[in-house]
C-alpha positions as CSV (number, residue, x, y, z in Angstrom):
1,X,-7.4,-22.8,-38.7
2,X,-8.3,-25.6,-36.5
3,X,-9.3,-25.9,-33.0
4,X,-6.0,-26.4,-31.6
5,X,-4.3,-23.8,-33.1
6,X,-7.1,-21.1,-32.5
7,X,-6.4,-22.2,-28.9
8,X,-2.8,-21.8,-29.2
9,X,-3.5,-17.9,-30.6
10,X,-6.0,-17.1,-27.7
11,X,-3.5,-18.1,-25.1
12,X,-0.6,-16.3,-27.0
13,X,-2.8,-13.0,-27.0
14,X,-3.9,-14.1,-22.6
15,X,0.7,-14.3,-21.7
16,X,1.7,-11.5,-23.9
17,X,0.4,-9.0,-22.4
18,X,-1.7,-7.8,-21.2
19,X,0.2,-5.4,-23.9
20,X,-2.6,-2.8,-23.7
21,X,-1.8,-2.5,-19.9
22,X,2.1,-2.9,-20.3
23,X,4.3,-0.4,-18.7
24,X,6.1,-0.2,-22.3
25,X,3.1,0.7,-24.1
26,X,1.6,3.9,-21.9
27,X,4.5,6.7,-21.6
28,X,2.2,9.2,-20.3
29,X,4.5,9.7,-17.2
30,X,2.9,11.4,-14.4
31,X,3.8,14.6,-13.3
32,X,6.3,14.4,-10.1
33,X,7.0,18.1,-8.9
34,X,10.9,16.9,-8.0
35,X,11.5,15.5,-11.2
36,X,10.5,18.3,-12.7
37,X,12.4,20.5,-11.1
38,X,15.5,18.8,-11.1
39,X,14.3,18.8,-15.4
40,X,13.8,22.6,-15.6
41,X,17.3,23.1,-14.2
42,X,19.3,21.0,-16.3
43,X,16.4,22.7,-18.9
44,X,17.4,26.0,-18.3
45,X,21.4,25.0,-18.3
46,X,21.1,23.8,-21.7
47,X,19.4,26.6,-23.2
48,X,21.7,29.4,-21.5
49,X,24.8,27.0,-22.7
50,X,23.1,27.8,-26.9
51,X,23.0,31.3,-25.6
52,X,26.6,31.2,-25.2
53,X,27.6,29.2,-28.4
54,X,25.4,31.7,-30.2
55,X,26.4,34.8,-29.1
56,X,27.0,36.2,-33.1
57,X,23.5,34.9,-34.1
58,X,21.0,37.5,-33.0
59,X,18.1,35.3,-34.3
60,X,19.1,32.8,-32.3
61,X,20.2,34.7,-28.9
62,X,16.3,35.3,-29.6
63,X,15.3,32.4,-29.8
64,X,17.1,30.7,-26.5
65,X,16.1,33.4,-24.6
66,X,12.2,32.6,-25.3
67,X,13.0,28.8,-24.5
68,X,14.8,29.4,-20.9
69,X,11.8,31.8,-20.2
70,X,9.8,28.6,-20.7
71,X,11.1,27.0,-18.0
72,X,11.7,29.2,-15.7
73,X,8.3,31.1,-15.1
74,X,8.8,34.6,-13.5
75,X,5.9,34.3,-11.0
76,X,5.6,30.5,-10.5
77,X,8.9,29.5,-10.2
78,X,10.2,32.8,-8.5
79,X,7.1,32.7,-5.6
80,X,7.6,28.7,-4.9
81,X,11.6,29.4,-4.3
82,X,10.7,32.2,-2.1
83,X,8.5,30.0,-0.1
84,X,12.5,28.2,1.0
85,X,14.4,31.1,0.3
86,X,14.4,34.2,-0.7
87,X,17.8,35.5,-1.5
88,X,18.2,32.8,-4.5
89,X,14.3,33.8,-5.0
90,X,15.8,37.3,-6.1
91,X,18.9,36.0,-7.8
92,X,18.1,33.8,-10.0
93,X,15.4,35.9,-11.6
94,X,17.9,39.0,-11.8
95,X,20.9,37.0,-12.8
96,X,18.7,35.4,-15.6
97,X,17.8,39.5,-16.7
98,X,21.5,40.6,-16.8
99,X,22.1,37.4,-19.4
100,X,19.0,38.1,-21.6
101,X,20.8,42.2,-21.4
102,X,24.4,40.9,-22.1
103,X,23.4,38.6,-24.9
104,X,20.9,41.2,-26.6
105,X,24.0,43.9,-26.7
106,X,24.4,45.5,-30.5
107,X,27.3,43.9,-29.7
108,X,27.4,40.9,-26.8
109,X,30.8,40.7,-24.6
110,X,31.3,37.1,-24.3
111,X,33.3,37.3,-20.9
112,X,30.2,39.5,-19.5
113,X,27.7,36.5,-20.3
114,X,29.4,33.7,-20.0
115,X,30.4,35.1,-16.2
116,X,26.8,35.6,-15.6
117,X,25.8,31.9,-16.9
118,X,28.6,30.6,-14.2
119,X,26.9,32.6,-11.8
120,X,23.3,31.1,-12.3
121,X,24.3,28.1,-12.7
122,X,25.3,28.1,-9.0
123,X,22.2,29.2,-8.3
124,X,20.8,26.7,-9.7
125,X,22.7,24.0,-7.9
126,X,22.4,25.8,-4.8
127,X,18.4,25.5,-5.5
128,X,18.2,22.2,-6.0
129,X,18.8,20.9,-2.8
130,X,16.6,23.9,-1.4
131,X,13.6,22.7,-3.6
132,X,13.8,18.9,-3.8
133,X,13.8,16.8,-0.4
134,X,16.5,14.9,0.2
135,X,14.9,11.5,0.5
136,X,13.6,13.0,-3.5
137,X,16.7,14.2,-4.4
138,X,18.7,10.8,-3.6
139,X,15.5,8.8,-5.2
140,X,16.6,6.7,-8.4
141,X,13.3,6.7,-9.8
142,X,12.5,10.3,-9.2
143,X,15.7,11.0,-10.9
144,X,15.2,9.0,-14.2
145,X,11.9,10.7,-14.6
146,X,13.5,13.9,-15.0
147,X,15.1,12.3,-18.1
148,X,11.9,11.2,-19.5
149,X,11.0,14.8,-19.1
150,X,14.0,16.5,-20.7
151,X,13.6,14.1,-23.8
152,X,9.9,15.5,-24.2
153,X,11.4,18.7,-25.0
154,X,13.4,17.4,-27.0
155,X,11.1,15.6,-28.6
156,X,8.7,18.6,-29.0
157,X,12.0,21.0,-30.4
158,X,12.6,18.1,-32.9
159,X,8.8,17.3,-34.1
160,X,8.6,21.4,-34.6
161,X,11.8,21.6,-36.1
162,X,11.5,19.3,-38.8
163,X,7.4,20.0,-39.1
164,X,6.0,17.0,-38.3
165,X,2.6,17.0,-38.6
166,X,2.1,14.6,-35.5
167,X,3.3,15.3,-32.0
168,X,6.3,13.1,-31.2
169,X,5.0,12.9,-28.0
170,X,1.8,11.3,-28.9
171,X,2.9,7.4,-29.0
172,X,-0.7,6.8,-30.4
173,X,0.8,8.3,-33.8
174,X,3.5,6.2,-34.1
175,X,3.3,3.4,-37.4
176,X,3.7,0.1,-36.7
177,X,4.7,-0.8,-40.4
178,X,8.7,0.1,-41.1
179,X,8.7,1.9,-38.3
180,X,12.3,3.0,-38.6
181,X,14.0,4.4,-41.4
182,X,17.5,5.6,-42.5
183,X,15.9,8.4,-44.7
184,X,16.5,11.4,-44.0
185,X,14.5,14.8,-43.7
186,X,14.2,18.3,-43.8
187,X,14.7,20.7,-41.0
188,X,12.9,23.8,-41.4
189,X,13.7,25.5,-38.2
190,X,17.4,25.3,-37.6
191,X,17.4,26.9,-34.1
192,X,14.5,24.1,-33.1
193,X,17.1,21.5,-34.6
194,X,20.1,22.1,-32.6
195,X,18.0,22.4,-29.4
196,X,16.6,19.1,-29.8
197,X,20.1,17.7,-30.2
198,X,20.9,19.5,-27.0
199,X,18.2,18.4,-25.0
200,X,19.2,15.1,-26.4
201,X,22.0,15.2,-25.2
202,X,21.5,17.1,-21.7
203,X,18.9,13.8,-21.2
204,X,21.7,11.6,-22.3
205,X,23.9,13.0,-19.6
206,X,21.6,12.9,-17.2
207,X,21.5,9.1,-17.6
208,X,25.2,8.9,-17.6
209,X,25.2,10.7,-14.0
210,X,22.4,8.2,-12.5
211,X,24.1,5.2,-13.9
212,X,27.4,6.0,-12.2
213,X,25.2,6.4,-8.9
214,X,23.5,3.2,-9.5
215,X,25.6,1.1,-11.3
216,X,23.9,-2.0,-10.2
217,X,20.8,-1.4,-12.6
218,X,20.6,-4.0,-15.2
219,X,19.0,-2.1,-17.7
220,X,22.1,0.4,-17.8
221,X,24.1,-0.3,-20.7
222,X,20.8,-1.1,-22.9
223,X,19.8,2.2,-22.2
224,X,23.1,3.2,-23.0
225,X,23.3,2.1,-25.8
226,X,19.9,3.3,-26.8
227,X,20.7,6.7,-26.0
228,X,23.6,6.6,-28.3
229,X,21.3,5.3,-31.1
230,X,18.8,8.5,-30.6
231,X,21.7,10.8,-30.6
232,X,22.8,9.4,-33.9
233,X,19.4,9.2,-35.2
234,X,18.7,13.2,-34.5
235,X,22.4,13.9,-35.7
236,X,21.2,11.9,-39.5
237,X,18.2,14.0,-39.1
238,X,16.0,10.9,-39.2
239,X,12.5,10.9,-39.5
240,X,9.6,11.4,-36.9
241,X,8.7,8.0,-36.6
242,X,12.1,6.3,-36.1
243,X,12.6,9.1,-33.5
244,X,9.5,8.1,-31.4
245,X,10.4,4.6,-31.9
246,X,13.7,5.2,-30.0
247,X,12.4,7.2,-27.2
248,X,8.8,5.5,-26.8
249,X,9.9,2.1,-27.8
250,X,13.5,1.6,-26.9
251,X,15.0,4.2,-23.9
252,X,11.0,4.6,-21.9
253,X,10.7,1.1,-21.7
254,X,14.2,0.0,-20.6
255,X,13.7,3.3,-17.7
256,X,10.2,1.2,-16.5
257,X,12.1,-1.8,-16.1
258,X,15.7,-0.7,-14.9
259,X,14.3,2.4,-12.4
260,X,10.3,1.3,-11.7
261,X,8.8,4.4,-13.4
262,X,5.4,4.1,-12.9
263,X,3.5,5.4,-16.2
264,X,-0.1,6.6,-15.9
265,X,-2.8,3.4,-16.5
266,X,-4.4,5.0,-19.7
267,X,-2.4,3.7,-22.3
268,X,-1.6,5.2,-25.5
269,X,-2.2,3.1,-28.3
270,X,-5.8,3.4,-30.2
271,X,-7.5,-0.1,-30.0
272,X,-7.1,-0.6,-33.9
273,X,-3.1,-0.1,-33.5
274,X,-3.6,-2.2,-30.3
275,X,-5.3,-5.1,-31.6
276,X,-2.8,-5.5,-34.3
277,X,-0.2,-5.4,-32.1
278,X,-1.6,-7.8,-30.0
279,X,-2.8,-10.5,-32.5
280,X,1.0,-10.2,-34.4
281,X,2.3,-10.9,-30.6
282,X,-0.3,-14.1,-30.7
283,X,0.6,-15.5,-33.7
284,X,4.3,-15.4,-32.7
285,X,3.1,-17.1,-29.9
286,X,1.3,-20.0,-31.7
287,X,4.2,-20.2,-34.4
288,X,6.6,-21.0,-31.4
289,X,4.2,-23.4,-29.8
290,X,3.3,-25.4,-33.0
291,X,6.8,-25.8,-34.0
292,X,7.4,-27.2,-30.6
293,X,4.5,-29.7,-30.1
294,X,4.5,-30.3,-33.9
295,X,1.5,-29.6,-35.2
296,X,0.7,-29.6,-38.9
């Protein structure tokens, strides 16, 4: 390789990127308090919704029952809302014990659960606003990190639910070499399954809703369209990696850009992953640049 060209590569690794500092490539978001509130509600509303479709499955009453109690934490959660007000404080606590009752019945009365789920949900929305400033609330950016958060969950249900011996979460884990397939797996943990796809979804709509409030957002139909591709993805059961790839490569990155999210420094490839990436990203580079100045 001659002088030129070895020159070409260095300056292909200096523009692309500073890759190891590159929003794109470090999706440890940080924690916003808002933004994961306004997550634990939409959280909770998806889990009580499997309550209801599950109503004839006692294992998997069971099992939605533990995941709502996940989010909602009866001493956290309850004392912070009783800090701005009490009544929904009480009610949203109780309300949430008269589901878990209903749904645990020998023999569950639909109407009697599905009323109760009506009811919190109008706690929740009424808790919203109570718990999120308005100048939060109304915030673009604080909103489309509540989606990030919702699609960890669901990128937690799915790793478990299919076993993956890596957390999903962990972008670190993620191979570089076919990094999507359309091979199929095995789900051991149906219940874990179907709330991924929920979650999925509940994130998907979340999008939909900021989208329509900020329709000006170039990144919008990209992510769109990437959300659509993670919902088929989980729906073919696809495997770990191609999941990650959607989430950490495709939907985080396209949320930096469109809605300024502003991931934590550290980033989170390991510097052997990292160098590879960056030397493939300097060689395109000098491949482009000897093809235009010709160089033999």
């Amino acid at each position: 390789m001659n002088n030129k060209v070895i020159a070409l590569l260095l300056a292909g690794i200096i523009s692309s990127g500073l890759i190891y500092s590159h929003p794109a490539y470090a999706h440890n978001f940080g924690g916003d308090e808002s933004a994961g509130f306004l997550a634990k509600v939409q959280e909770i509303k998806t889990e009580l919704n499997q309550i209801s479709k599950n109503l004839s499955n006692h294992d998997a009453v069971a099992y939605y029952i533990q995941a709502t109690g996940e989010y909602w934490n009866g001493t956290y959660d309850t004392q912070q809302m009783a800090e701005r007000n009490t009544l929904l404080a009480q009610e949203i606590p109780n309300t949430l014990n008269a589901i878990y009752a209903a749904a645990n019945a020998t023999s569950p009365d639909a109407s009697t659960v599905n009323t109760n789920i009506q009811k919190l949900n109008g706690y929740l929305d009424e808790a919203v606003p109570v718990r999120v400033d308005k100048d939060k609330l109304n915030n673009a950016t604080v909103n489309a990190l509540a989606v990030t958060f919702v699609l960890k969950e669901s990128l937690e249900k799915y790793g478990d639910a299919i076993n993956s011996t890596v957390s999903l979460n962990d972008m670190s884990q993620m191979k570089m070499s076919g990094m999507q397939s359309s091979m199929s797996v095995p789900i051991v943990d149906e219940n874990k399954y179907e709330n991924a796809k929920a979650l999925a979804a509940t994130a998907q709509n979340m999008f939909n809703d900021l989208q329509t409030k900020y329709p000006n957002v170039a990144q919008n139909s990209k992510i769109a369209s990437e959300f659509a591709k993670l919902i088929q993805d989980l729906n073919n059961k696809a495997n770990g990696n191609t999941i990650m790839v959607d989430v950490h490569m495709n939907i985080h990155p396209s949320l930096v850009d469109g809605y300024q999210l502003l991931p934590e420094a550290v980033p989170e490839f390991p510097l052997p992953l990292l160098l590879i990436v960056i030397a493939f990203s300097g060689i395109i580079f000098a491949t482009k640049m000897k093809t235009k100045i010709g160089l033999q």
